[in-house]
N, C-alpha and C positions, 0 to 999 in steps of 0.2 A: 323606192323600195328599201333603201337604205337607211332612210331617215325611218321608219315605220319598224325596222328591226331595231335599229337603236332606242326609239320611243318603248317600246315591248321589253327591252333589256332593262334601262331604266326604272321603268315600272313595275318590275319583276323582282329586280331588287330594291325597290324601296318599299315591297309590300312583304317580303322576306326582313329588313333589316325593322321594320315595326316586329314582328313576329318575334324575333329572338329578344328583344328588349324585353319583351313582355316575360319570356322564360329567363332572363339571365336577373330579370326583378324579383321573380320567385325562388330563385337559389338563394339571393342574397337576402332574402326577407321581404324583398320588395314590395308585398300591399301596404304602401304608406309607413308601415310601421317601424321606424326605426328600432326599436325594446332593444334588441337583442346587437344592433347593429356595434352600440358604442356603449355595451357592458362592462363593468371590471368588478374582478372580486371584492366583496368588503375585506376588511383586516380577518373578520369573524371565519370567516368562509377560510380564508388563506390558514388561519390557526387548526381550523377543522380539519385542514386534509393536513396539515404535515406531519401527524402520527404517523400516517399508513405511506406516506412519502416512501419512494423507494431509496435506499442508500446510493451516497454517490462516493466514485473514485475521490480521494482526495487530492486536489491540484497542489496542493506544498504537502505533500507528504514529512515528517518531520529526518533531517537529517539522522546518521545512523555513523556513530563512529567508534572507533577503537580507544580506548580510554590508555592515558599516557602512564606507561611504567608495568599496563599488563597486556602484552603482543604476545609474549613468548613464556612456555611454561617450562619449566627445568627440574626434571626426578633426579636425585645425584644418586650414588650407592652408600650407605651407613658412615658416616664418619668422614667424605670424600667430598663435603657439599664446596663448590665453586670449583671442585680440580676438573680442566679437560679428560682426563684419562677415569677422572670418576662417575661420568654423565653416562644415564643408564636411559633416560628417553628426555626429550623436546617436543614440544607442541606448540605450533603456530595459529596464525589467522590468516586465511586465505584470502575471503572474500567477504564481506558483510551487506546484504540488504533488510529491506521492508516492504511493503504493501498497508496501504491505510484506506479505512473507509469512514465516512463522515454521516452521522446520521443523528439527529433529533441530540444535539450537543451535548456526541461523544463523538470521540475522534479511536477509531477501531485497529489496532497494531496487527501486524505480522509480520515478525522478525527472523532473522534469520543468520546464521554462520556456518562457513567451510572451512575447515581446518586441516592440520597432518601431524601427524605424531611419526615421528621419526627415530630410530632406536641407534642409541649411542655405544660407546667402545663396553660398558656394561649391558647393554639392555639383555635379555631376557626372553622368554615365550612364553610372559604372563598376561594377565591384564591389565591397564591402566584406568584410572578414574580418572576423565581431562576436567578439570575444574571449573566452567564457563559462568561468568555471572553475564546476565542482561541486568539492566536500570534505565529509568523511563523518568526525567530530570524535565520540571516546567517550571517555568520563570525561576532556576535554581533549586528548588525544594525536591525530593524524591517520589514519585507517584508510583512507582515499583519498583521491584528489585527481586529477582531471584535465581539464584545460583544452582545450575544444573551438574551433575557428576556424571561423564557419558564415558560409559563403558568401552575402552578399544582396545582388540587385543593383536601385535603383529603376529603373523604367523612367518617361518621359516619357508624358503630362504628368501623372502620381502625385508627389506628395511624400515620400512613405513605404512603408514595406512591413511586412509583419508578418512575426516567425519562429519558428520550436519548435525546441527541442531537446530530447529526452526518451534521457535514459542507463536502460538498464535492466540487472537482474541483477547487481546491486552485492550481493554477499555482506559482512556484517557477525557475526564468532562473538557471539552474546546470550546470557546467561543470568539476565537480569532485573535490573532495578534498576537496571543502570548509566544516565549521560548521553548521550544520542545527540543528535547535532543533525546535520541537514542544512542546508551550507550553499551558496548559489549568487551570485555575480555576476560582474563583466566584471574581467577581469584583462589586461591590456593589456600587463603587465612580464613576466609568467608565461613 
């Protein structure tokens, strides 16, 4: 009785394991036809679609730094330029990032700075114009540059104020390897 269940089990599954061959033939394409099995794009095809390609994060995003000799911006009072007791505001850089996106070879910026204006033994309850240049430098040569004037005003009785400026949609042509550097600080002569 034993032998005649196992016989039935056996044969039950091997008429089950034809069956699913047959359906896991037609998922994969399987009436004979391999066509579609070991396709690859031509170059043609690949050039076709990378127009409408979607933009991707960029994996090396280009570093982003503070450019040497302008960290710090310094308003003096009339006649008083370099004395401690004549410093009427300061401006710093907090924090500097970017965000880039890469798409059909441009490489796509957004920059960005945190800064404080802080009000000296002169300062005042006006407003100040903070000086900020960004510059966008590849393999050395300039690919932008422009200098923002951001309006900060402290109010009474704060000492300081914080500020952002964030430029976005700075187009840069990439096609790898070159040197990109972002650069940001206070440009006062600009």
């Amino acid at each position: 009785m034993l032998a005649i269940k196992l016989v039935k089990a056996f044969a039950v599954a091997a008429v089950a394991s034809v069956s699913l061959s047959a359906c896991v033939g037609s998922f994969t394409g399987g009436n004979g036809s391999s066509q579609l099995q070991n396709k690859s794009a031509t170059q043609t095809e690949i050039a076709n679609s990378a127009p409408t390609a979607f933009p991707i994060v960029a994996s090396e995003c280009p570093e982003i730094r503070v450019r040497p000799g302008a960290e710090a911006f310094m308003l003096y009072a009339k006649g008083q330029a370099g004395e401690a007791k004549g410093l009427r505001y300061q401006a710093v850089l907090d924090k500097q990032s970017r965000n880039c996106l890469v798409s059909n070879g441009l490489i796509t910026v957004k920059m960005g700075v945190v800064g404080r204006l802080l009000a000296g033994p002169k300062g005042g309850n006006d407003t100040v114009k903070v000086p900020v240049r960004f510059a966008v430098e590849r393999d050395g040569l300039s690919v932008f540059s422009q200098k923002y004037d951001i309006p900060i005003t402290i109010t009474p009785p704060n000492q300081g104020e914080e500020f952002i400026k964030v430029v976005e949609n700075v187009a840069i042509p990439y096609v790898g390897g070159e040197e990109i550097i972002i650069w940001v600080g206070f440009d006062p002569k600009g």
